[in-house]
C-alpha positions as CSV (number, residue, x, y, z in Angstrom):
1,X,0.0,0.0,0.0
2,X,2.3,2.5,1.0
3,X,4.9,1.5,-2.4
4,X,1.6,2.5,-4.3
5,X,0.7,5.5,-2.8
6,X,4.5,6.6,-3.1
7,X,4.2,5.7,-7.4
8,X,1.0,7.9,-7.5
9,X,2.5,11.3,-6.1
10,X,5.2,10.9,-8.0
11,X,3.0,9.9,-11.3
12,X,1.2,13.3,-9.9
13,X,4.0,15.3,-9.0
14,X,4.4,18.0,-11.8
15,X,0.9,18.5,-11.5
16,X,1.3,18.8,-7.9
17,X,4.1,21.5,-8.5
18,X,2.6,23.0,-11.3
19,X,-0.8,23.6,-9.1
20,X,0.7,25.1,-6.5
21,X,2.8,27.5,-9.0
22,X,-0.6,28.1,-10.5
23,X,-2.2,29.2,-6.8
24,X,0.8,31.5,-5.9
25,X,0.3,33.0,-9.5
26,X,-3.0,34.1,-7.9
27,X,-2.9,36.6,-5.3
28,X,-5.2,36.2,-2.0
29,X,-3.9,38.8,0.6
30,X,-6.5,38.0,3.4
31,X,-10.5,39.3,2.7
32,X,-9.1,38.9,-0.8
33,X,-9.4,35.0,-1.2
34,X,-12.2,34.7,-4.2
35,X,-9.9,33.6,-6.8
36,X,-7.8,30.5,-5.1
37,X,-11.0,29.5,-3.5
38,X,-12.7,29.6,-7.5
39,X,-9.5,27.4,-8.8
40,X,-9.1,25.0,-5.4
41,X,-13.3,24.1,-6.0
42,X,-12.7,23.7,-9.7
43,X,-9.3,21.6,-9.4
44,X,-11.1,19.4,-6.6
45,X,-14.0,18.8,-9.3
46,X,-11.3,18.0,-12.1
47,X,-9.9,15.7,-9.1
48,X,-13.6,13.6,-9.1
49,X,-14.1,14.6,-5.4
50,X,-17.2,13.4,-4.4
51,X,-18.2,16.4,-2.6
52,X,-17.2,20.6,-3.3
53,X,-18.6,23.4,-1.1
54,X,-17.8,26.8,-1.1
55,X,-19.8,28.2,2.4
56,X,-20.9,31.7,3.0
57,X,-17.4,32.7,5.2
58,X,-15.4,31.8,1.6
59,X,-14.4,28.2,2.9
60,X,-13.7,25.7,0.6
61,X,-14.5,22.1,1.8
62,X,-13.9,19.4,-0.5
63,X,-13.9,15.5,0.2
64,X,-13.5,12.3,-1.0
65,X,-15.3,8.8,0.5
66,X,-18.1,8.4,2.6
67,X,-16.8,6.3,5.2
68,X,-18.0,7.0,8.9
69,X,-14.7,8.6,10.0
70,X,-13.9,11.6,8.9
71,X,-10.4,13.1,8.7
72,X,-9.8,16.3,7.6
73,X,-6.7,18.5,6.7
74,X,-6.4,21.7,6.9
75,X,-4.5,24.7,4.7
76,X,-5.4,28.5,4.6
77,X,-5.7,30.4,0.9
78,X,-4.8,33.8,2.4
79,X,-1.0,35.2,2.5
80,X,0.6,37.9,3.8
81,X,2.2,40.9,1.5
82,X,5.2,41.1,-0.4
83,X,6.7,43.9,1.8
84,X,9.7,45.3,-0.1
85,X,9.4,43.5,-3.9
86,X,13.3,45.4,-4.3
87,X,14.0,42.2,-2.2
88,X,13.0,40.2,-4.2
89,X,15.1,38.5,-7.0
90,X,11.7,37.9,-9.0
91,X,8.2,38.7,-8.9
92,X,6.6,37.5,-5.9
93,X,3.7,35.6,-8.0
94,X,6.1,34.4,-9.9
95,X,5.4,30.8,-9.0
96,X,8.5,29.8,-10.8
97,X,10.3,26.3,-10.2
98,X,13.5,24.9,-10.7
99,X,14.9,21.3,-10.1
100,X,14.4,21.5,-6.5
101,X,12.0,24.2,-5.3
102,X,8.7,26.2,-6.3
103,X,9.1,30.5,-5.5
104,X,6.8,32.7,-4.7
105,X,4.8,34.5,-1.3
106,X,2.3,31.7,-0.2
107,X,4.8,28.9,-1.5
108,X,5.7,27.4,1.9
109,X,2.7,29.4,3.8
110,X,0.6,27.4,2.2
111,X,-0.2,27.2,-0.9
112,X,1.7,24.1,-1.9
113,X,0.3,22.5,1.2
114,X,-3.5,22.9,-0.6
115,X,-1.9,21.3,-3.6
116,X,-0.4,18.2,-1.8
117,X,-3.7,18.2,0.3
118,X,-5.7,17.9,-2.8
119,X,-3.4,15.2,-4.6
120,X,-3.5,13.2,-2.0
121,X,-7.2,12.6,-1.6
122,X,-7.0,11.8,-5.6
123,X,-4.7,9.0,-4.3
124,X,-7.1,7.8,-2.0
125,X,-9.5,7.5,-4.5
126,X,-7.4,5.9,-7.7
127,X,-6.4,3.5,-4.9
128,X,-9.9,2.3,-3.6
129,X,-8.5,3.6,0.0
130,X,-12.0,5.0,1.2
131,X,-14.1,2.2,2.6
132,X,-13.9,3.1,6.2
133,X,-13.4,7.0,6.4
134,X,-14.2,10.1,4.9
135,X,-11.3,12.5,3.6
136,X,-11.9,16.1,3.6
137,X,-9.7,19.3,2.7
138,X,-10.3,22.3,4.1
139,X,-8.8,25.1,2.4
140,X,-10.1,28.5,4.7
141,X,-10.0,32.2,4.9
142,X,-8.2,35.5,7.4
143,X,-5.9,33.2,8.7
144,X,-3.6,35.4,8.6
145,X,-5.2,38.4,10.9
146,X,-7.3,35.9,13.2
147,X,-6.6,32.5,13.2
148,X,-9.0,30.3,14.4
149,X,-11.6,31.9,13.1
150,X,-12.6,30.3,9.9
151,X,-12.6,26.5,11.9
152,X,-14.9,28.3,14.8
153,X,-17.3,28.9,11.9
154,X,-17.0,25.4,11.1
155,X,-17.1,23.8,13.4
156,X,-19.9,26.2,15.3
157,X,-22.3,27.3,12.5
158,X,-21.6,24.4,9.7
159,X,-21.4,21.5,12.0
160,X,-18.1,19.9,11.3
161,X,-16.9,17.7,13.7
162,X,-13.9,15.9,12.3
163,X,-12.3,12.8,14.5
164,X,-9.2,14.7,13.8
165,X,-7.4,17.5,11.7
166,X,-4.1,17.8,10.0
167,X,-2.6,21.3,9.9
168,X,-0.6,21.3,6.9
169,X,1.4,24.1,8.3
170,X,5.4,24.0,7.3
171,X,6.9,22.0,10.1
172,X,10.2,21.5,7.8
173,X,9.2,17.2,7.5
174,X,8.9,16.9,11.3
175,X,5.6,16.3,13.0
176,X,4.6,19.1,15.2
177,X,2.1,17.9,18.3
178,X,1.7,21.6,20.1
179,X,1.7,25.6,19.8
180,X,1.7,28.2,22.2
181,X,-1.5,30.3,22.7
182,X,-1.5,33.9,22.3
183,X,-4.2,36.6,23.2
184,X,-3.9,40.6,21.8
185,X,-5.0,43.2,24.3
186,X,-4.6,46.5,24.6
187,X,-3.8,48.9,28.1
188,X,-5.0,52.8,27.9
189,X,-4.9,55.3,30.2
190,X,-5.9,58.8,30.7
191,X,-4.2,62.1,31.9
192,X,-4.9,65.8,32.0
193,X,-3.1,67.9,29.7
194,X,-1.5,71.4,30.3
195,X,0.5,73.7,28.6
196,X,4.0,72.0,28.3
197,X,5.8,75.3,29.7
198,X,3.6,74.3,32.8
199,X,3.7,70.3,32.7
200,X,2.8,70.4,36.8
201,X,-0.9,71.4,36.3
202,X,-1.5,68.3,34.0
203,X,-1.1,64.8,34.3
204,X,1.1,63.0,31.5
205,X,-0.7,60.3,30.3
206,X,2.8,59.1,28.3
207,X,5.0,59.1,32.4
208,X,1.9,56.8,33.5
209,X,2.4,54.3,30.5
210,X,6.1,54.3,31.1
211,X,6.0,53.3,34.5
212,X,3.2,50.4,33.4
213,X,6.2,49.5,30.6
214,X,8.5,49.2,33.0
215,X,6.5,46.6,34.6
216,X,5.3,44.5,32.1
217,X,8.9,44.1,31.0
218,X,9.7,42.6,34.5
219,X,6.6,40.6,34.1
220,X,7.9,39.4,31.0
221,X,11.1,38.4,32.9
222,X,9.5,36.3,35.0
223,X,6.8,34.6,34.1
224,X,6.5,31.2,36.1
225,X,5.4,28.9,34.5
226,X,7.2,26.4,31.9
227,X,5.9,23.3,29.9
228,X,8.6,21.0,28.8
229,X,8.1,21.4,24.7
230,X,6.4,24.9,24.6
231,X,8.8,26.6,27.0
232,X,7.9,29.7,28.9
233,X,5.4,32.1,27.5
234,X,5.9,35.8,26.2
235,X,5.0,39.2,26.5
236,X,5.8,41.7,24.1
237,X,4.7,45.5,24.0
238,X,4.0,46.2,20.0
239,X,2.3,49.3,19.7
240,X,2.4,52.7,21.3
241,X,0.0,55.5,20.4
242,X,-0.3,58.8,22.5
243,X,-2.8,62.2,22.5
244,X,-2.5,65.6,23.2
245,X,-4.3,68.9,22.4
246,X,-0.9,69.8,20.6
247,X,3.4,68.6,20.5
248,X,3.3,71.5,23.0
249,X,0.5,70.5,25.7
250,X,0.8,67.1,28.5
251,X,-0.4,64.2,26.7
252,X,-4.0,63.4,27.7
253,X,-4.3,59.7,26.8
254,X,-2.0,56.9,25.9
255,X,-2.3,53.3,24.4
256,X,-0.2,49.9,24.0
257,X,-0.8,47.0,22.0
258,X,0.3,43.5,23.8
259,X,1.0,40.5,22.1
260,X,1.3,38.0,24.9
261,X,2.4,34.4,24.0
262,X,0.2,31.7,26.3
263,X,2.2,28.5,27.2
264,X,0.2,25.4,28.0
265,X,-1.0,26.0,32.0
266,X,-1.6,29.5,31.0
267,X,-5.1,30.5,30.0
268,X,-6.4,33.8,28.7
269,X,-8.1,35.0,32.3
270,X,-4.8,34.3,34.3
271,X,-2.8,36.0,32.1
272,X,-4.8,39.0,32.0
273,X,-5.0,39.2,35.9
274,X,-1.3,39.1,35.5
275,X,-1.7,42.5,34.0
276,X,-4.6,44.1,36.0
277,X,-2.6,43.3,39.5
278,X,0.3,45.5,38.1
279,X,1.3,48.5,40.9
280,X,1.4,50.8,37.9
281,X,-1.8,49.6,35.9
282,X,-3.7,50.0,39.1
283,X,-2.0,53.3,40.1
284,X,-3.1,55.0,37.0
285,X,-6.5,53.3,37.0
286,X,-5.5,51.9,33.5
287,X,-7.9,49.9,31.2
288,X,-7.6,46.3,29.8
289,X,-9.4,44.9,27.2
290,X,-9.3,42.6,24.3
291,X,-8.8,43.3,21.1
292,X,-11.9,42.1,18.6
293,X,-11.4,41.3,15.0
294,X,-13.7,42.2,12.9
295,X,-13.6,42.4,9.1
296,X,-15.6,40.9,6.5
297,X,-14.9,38.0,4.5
298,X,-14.7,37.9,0.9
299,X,-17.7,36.9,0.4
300,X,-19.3,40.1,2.4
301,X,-20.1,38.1,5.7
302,X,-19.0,40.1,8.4
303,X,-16.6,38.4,11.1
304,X,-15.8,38.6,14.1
305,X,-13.9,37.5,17.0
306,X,-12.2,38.5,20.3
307,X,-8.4,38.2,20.0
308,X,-8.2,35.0,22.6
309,X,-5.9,32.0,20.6
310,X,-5.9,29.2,23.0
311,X,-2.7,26.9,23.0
312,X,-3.4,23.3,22.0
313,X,-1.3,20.2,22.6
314,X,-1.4,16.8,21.3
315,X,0.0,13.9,23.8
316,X,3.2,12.0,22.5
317,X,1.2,8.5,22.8
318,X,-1.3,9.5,21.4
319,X,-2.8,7.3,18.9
320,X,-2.9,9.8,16.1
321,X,0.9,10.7,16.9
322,X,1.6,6.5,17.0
323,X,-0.4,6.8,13.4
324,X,1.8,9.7,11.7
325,X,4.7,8.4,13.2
326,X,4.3,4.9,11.6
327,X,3.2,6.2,8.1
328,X,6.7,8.2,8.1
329,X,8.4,5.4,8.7
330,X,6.4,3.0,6.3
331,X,6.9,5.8,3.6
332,X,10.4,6.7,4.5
333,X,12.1,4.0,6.0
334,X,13.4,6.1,8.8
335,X,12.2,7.2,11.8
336,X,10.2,11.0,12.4
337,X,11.4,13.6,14.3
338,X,8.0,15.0,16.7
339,X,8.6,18.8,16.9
340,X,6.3,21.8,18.0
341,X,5.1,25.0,16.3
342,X,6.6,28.5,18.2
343,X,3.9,30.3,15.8
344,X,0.4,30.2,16.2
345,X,-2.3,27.9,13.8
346,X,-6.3,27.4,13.3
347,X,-5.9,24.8,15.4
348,X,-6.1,27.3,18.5
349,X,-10.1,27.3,17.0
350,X,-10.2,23.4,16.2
351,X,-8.7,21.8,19.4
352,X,-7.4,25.1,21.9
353,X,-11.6,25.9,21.6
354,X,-13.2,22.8,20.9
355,X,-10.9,20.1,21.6
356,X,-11.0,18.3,18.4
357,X,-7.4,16.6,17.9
358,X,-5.0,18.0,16.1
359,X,-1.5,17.1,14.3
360,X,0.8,18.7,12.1
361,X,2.9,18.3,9.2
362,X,3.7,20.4,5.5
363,X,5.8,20.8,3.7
364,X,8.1,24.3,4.0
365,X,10.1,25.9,6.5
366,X,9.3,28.6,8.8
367,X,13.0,31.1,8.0
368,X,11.2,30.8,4.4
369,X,8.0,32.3,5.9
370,X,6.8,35.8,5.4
371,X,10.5,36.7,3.9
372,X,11.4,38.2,0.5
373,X,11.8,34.6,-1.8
374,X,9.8,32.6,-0.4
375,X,10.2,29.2,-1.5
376,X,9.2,25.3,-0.7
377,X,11.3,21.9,-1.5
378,X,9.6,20.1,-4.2
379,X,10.9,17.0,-2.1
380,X,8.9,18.0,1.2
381,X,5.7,18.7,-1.0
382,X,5.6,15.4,-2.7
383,X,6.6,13.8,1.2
384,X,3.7,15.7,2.3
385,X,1.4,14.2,-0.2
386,X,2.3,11.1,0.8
387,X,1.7,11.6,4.5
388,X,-1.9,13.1,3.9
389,X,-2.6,9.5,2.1
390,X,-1.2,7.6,4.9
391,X,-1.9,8.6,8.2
392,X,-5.5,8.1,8.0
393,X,-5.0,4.4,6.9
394,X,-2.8,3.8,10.0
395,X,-4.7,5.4,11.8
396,X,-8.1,3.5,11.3
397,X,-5.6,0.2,11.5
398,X,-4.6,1.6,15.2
399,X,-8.1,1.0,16.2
């Protein structure tokens, strides 16, 4: 089985390439998916999936078999920009391939991932693999700004409830079992402003912040509590924003952004408390909040969703580890290296919310993420195929 499943992707594999040359021809900055979501719904039809849906958030849920399990992997359409193209040695839609790699922004974040995802569930099929399960891709939108968000939809509205998901996120051909949380917030506080030649009759909103600063960098310091994969979590301030009536008056109000990393142990509440129980913060009678995310999809439905990302984490003997671990080494003939993610996925929505199981593996790495030249292995995609085949089968065979 797994010989056969290894001819097929590599029968496929120029298609493979050239599809996902052909998706990062086809820009989808996030609330901008329509066209890859048009090409991944007519490819998966030209692929004989049994199934194509295209739901009002922009989604596009395609699958193969009608088996009672259901197994579902996971890409996003949506990329970030280019940032400076002068950085770039060629155009980043480009798409172009050589012997060993495909080029271009979304080539390792994730659009070749969609490509192997697809592929692979035309394997199952040429290779009568579906009696017992049900394989479905899930190719989703704003990713990129709120992840999580498309999978709560999902999963809340539409009803999915998959035995388990695999995030095709680059994990550089290891098998990543966890991710830190993370939660966006915001502190604000108030002053009185005065004439600057007169700064004692006001109260300087900006000196107020500082001395909260100060503190949230100790905080940051020492944070307590460590899991043995994720580490220690983080806070970071990212943003600073102030007011005054002019450059020459007390500043009245001040704001920072927080981006505050959520190790496993840590949830949302205690790490806000964290923050509220600050000297400084309480001193200056400062607000907390959440940040909410809310922008329309491409399709026009509006979204929206506090900035909360829960941290998920997938035991080591866990069947579905035992499962991906055996198909790499049926496929490969060597053992897999288990790794975790130190960037954040939908599967804070799929099991940090809901507690649907979650593993990952895709092809890419994450230094080719986000950067000028973005690029993928051709090796790792084809690999990646290949695993998206076989870790269902072991899987229902680890019963």
């Amino acid at each position: 089985m797994f010989n056969n499943i290894k001819d097929r992707s590599k029968f496929y594999a120029q298609n493979i390439y050239d599809f996902a040359s052909t998706l990062i021809q086809t820009e989808s900055f996030s609330g901008d998916e329509g066209r890859v979501a048009q090409l991944v719904a007519e490819k998966m039809r030209a692929l004989d999936f049994d199934k194509v849906e295209i739901d009002e958030m922009g989604n596009v849920c395609g699958s193969v078999g009608h088996g009672p399990k259901l197994i579902c992997v996971d890409a996003h359409m949506d990329v970030v920009g280019y940032g400076d193209e002068k950085q770039w040695h060629q155009s980043p839609t480009s798409g172009a391939q050589d012997e060993k790699n495909i080029y271009g922004r979304g080539a390792a974040d994730m659009k070749a991932s969609i490509a192997s995802m697809l592929y692979a569930g035309k394997i199952l099929k040429d290779l009568d693999l579906l009696e017992d399960f049900t394989y479905m891709v899930c190719t989703t939108v704003q990713e990129e700004p709120c992840e999580g968000l498309a999978w709560e939809f999902l999963i809340e509205k539409k009803g999915l409830q998959p035995d388990f998901v695999i995030l095709a996120e680059p994990s550089n051909d290891e098998i990543s079992l966890a991710q830190k949380g993370r939660m966006e917030f915001k502190i604000s506080v108030s002053g009185l402003s005065a004439h600057a030649s007169t700064p004692h009759k006001g109260k300087n909103a900006i000196y107020k912040m500082a001395r909260i600063i100060t503190e949230l960098e100790q905080l940051n310091d020492n944070l307590e509590i460590e899991d043995p994969e994720l580490g220690k979590g983080t806070l970071v301030v990212s943003e600073i924003s102030a007011h005054a009536p002019s450059r020459c008056s007390v500043a009245d109000y001040c704001e920072i952004s927080i981006d505050r990393r959520l190790t496993w142990g840590e949830s949302p509440k205690y790490a806000l408390d964290q923050v509220k129980q600050l000297p400084a913060v309480q001193e200056a009678e400062a607000r907390v909040e959440f940040f909410t995310f809310s922008e329309p999809s491409y399709t026009g439905k509006p979204c929206q969703k506090e900035c909360i990302f829960p941290a998920w984490k997938l035991e080591k003997e866990h069947r579905i580890t035992k499962s991906a671990l055996m198909a790499y080494r049926e496929l490969f003939a060597k053992e897999g290296t288990l790794t975790t993610w130190p960037f954040s996925t939908n599967g804070v929505g799929i099991m940090g919310k809901h507690q649907i199981p979650v593993i990952g593996y895709g092809p890419g790495t994450l230094d080719a993420c986000h950067v000028p030249n973005e690029y993928v292995a051709k090796e790792q995609v084809l690999k990646a195929t290949q695993m998206y085949a076989a870790i269902p089968i072991i899987y229902l065979q680890k019963k």
